[in-house]
N, C-alpha and C positions, 0 to 999 in steps of 0.2 A: 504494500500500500504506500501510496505518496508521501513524502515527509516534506515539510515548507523550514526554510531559515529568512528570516527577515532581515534584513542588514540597512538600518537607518544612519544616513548620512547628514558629516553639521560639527565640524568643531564646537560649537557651543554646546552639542547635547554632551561633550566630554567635563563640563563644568558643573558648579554646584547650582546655577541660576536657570539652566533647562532640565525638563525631565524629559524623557520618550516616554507619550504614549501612544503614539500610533501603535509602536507595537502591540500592547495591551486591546487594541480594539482589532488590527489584525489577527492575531492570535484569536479570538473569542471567535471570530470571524469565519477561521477557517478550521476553529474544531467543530463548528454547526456542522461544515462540510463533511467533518471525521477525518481530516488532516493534523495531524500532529508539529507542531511547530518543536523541530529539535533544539535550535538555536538559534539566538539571535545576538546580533552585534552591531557595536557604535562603534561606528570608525570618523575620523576627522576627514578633512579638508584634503586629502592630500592623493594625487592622483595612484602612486605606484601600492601603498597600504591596501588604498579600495579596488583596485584592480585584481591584487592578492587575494582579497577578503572574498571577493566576486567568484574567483575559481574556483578557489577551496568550496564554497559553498554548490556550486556546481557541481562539485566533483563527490558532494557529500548528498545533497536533496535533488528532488527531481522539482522542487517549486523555489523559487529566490526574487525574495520581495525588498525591494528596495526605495525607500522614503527618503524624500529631499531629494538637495542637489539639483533641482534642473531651473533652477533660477537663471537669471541674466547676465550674472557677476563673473569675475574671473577664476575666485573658488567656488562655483556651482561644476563641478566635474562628474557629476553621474552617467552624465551621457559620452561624455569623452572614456571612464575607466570600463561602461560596459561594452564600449564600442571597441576597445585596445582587447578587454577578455577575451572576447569573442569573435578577433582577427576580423569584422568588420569594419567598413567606410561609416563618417556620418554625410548625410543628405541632407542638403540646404531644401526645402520645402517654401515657395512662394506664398503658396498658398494660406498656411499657416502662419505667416510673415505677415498677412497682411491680418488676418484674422486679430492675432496681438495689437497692431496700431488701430484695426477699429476699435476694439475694446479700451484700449490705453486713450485713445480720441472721443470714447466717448465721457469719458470724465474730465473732457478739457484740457487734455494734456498731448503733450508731443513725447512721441514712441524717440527712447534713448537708442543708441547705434547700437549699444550692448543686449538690446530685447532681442536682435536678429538671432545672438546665438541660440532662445528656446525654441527656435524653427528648423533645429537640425533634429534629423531623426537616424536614430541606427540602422543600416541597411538590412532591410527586407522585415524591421516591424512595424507592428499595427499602430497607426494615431490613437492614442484615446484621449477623443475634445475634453478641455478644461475647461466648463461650465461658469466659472467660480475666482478664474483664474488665467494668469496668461500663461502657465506653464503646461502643457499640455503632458500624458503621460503616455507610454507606449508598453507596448504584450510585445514579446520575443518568444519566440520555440525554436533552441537551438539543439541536438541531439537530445533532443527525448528531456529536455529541464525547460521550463516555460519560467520566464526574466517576467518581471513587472516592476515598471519605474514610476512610481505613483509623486506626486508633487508631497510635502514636506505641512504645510498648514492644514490640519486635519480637516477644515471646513472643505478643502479642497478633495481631500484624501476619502474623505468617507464616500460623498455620493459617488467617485470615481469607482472606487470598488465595488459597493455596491451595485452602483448601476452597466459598468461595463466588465469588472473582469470577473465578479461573480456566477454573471450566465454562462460565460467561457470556460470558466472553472468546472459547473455542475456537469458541462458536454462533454470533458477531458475526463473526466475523475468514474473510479469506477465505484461500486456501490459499499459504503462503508461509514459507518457512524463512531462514535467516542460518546462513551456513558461513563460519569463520575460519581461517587458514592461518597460524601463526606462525614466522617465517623468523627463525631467532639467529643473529649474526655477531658475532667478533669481531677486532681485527686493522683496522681498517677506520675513518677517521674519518666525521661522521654526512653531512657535506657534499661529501664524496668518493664516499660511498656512492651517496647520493643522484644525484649527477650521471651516477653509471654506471646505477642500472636505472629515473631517471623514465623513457628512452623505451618503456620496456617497459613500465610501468603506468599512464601516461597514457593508451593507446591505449584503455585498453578503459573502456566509460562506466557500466556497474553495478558496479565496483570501487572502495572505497574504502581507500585504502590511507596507515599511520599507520607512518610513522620515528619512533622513539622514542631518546635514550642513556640508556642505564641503566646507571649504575655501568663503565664503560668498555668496556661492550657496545653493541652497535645492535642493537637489535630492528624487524623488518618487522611489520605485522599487515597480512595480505589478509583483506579480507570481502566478502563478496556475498549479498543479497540475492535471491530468487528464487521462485519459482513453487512449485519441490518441492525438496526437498533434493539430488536427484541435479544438477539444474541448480548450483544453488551451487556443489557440492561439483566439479564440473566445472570452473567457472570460475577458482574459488579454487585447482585445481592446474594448468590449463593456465598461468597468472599464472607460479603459484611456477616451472612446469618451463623456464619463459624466465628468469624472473631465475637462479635458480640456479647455471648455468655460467657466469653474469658473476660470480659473488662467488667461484665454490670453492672453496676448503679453508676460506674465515672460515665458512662457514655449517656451524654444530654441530649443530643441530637446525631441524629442520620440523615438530616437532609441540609445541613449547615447554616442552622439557625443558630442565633449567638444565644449566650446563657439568658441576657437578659428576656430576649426575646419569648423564651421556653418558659421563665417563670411569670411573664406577662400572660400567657395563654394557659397557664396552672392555673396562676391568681382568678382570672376572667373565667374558668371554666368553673371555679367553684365558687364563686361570687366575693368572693375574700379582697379587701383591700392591705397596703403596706405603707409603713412610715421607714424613715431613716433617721439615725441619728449619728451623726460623724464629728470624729474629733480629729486622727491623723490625715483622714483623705481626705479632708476639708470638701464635701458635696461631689466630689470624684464619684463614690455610689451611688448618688441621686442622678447621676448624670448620667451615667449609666443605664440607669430604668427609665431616665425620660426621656432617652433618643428614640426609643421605642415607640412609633407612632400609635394614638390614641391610650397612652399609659394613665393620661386621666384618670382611664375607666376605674382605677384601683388602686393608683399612687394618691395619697390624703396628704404628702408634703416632709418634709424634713427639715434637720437642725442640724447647725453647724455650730458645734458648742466644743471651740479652739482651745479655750481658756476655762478654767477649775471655776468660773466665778459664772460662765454662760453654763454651766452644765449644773451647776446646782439651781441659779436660777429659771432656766429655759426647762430642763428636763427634771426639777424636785429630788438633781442626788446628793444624802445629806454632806454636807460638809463635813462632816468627822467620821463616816466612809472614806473618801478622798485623803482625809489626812493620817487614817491609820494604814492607809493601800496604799496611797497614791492615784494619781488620774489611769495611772495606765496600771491595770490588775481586775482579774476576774470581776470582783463586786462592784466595779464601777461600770463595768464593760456590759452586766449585766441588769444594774440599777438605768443605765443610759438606754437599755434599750426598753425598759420597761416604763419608764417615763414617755419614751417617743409612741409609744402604743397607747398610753394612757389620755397623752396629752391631744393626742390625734382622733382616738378613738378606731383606731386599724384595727384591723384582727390582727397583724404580724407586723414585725419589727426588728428591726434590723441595725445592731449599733457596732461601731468599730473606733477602738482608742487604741496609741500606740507609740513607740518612739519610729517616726521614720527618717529620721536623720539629716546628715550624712555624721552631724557629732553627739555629742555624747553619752552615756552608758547604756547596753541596754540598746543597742540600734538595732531593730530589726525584730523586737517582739512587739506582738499584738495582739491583742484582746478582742472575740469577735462575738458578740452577743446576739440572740433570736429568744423574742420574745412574742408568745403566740396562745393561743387559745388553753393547751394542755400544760402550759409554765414555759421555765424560760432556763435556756441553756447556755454557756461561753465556752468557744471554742481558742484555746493557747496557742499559737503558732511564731517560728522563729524564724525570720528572712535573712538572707544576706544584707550585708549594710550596704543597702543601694537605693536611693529613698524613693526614685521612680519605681523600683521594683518590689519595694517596700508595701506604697499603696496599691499598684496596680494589683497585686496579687491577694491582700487583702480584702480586696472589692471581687476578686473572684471566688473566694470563700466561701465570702458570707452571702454571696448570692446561691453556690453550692451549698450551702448550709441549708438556705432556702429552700431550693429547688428540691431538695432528698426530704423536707420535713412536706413538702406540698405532697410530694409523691406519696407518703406514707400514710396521706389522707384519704379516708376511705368513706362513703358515699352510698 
């Protein structure tokens, strides 16, 4: 089956002030098609690099998708390094030539001498009109690898694809889909994970499958490759139906929905609202459950209680708790949340106090508190002294703490 490499052209996407994402949109693009994008690459301004970069992908994919570079300027060389690849002439095209100054004329302007060079085209490919634009882009089928030089401004880049090298594509390509399976766990280190389900995924040889940590989660990705989609899609659950009751309860979601998401749809299915009350991630977990659209439905609000004087005041914990524990210890961690349920009137509650650093003692412990209908429980846990990874992973918790107390609801 066909493989694609995308190779985006642009000294500036080699800097911290451009990102690529055409790729990202080609890429999604052409796994609709069941094309597997193997590689992709940024290469600069520089003729003999991208001419390199051109073969080798040649010599590696049978698809090679190339953004940028066909601008007017004297480093736009796309057309000149695939034209050197692939022992081609370029072709001065009149036609074309004029097409650019009408466009460049109708904005009141006088076409520069330098527009003539997007009027050359590699010998013996296809024009594809630049709608959008004056850079025009071209299809190539040189032994059995099909070239597409697509212009660099995505507003450009997308309907080109879409609209011309997409039908082109579906005629060449022969029948095959890409199904992905996204297994989320939390609870779980990435190396422990791992050693529990390779024997389950190794077994099978059109399965590719990517451990990922993400913010103190493990994410699985299963994907498969196939014939029809029903094959894929086959594949990719009988995988997931074997791992699964090795991991058990860490596994939140199978179709790559974020935690929040999953205890938004607990919450709502059993009509249950949640408060928060934070001290180390200062509204980090309330932000969390309210990028969630319509979390309204069941978020009643939260406290940001920084300081030992907002938390006895805002949340009723007494002062001489705080001063025999400290702010950051089980009974505060547990009075904080039982305040924010109180004070809210939630069925559940959600508190987190802690040192998140980067100085002194004590960096990296946290107090995670759930307070709910059947009492109220604090979960201890010890971070690396990293204070981004301090909160983030604290807010993944206590929302895991959540999510496993909803689950346990029974109806």
């Amino acid at each position: 089956m066909p493989d694609a490499e995308i190779i985006a052209v642009g000294s500036e996407l080699l800097t911290p002030q451009r990102l690529d994402t055409n790729s990202l949109y080609l890429t999604d693009q052409l796994n609709a098609l069941g094309v597997e994008v193997v590689r992709k690459t940024v290469v600069g301004d520089e003729r003999e690099r991208l001419t390199d970069s051109i073969l080798g992908a040649a010599a590696r994919s049978q698809i090679v998708v190339l953004t940028g570079g066909l601008g007017p300027t004297e480093d736009d060389l796309t057309r000149d390094a695939v034209a050197s690849a692939l022992g081609r002439s370029l072709i001065f095209h009149q036609n074309i030539c004029d097409l650019i100054e009408a466009r460049i004329r109708a904005f009141g302007r006088k076409m520069a001498e330098n527009n003539r060079r997007q009027a050359y085209v590699v010998e013996g490919a296809e024009v594809l009109p630049n709608d959008r634009g004056t850079a025009p882009g071209q299809w190539i089928v040189n032994d059995g690898v099909v070239f597409m030089l697509l212009p660099g401004p995505p507003m450009e880049l997308k309907p080109m694809f879409e609209g011309q090298c997409l039908p082109r594509l579906e005629k060449l390509l022969p029948p095959q889909a890409i199904r992905t399976r996204w297994l989320r766990t939390v609870g779980m280190g990435e190396s422990d994970l791992d050693q529990l389900i390779s024997p389950v995924y190794t077994r099978y040889t059109n399965l590719a499958t990517t451990i990922l940590a993400v913010s103190g989660e493990i994410h699985i990705h299963l994907r498969a490759r196939c014939a029809t989609p029903q094959e894929a899609e086959t594949l990719v659950a009988q995988a997931s139906t074997e791992i699964e009751p090795l991991l058990g309860e860490r596994v939140y979601s199978c179709n790559g929905d974020s935690l929040e998401e999953v205890i938004g749809n607990l919450l709502r299915a059993r009509h249950a609202s949640l408060s928060v009350a934070e001290s180390a991630t200062a509204g980090l977990l309330g932000g969390r459950i309210t990028a969630v659209p319509s979390s309204s439905d069941y978020f009643r609000g939260g406290f940001i209680t920084y300081s030992d004087q907002m938390k006895i005041r805002l949340l009723g914990v007494p002062a001489e708790l705080i001063a025999e524990h400290s702010a950051v210890s089980e009974p505060v961690a547990k009075a904080m949340a039982e305040g924010a349920r109180a004070g809210t009137g939630s069925d559940y509650a959600l508190s987190i106090t802690g040192y998140a650093g980067p100085d002194g003692k004590n960096v990296g412990l946290v107090f995670i508190g759930l307070a709910s209908p059947d009492g109220s429980e604090v979960r201890r846990v010890q971070w690396p002294a990293d204070r981004e990874r301090v909160r983030a992973f604290s807010t993944n918790i206590a929302l895991d703490m959540l999510r496993r107390k909803l689950v346990s609801v029974t109806h």
